[in-house]
N, C-alpha and C positions, 0 to 999 in steps of 0.2 A: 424504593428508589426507582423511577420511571429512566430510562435512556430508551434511545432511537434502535431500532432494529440491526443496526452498522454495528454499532459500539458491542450489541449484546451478542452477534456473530462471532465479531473476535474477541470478546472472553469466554463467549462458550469454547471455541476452538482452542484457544490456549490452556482453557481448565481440564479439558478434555487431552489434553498435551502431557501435562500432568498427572494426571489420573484421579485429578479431583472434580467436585463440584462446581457449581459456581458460586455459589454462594461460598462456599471454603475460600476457591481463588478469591474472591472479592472481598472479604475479609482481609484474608492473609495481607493482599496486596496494600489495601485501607490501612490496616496496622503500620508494617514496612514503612512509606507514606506518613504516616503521624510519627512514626520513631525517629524520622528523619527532619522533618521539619522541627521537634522539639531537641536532637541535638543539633539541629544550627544555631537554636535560640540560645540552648543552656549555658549559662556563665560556668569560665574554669578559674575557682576557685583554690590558691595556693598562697602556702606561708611564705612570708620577707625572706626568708631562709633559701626555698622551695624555688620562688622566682629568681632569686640571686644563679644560684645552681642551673636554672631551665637558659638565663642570658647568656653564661658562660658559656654551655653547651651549644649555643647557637652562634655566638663568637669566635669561639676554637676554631681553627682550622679545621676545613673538611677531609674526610675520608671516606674514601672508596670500599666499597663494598665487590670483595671478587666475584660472585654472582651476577652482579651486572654490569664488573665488566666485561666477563667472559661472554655473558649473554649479545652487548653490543659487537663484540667483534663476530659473530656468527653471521654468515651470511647469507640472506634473504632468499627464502625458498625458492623466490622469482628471478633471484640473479645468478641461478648457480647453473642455470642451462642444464638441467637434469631430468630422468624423466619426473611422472608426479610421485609414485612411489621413492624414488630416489630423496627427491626433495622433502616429503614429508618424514622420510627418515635421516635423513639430515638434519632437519628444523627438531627433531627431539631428543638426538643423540649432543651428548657435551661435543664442543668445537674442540680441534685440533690443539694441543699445547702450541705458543705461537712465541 
């Protein structure tokens, strides 16, 4: 595979990031890349049954997941006027019961 002197910089710098090759990176990443374009293609296949069941489940009423509500009420590292230590351990610690 021939590429331009640009492209080959920054994958050597990223493989090297890594702690791999380039050729590993380039690989790896080519694989990644085709595993992805062939599950956007692949049909999902399910029984009358199976599909009856997947409509329901998407008709139900929704619910909430505690995790992300708790997550949205936290408040933004950048709005909290704190120092950065501060805020970065804010942004990791659970938010206040509210």
């Amino acid at each position: 595979m021939r590429l331009p002197e640009a492209d080959l910089a920054i994958i050597d710098r990223a493989a090297a990031l890594r702690g791999r090759s380039r050729t590993d990176f380039v690989r790896d990443a080519a694989v990644r890349a085709a595993e992805d374009v062939l599950m956007e293609t692949a049909p999902i296949r399910m029984t009358a049954a199976g599909f009856e069941a997947f409509v329901a489940a998407l008709s139900g009423p929704a619910t909430s997941a505690p995790e992300i509500v708790e997550l949205s009420q936290r408040a933004a590292p950048w709005e909290t006027g704190d120092s950065d230590a501060e805020r970065a351990e804010a942004w990791r610690s659970p938010a206040p019961n509210r």
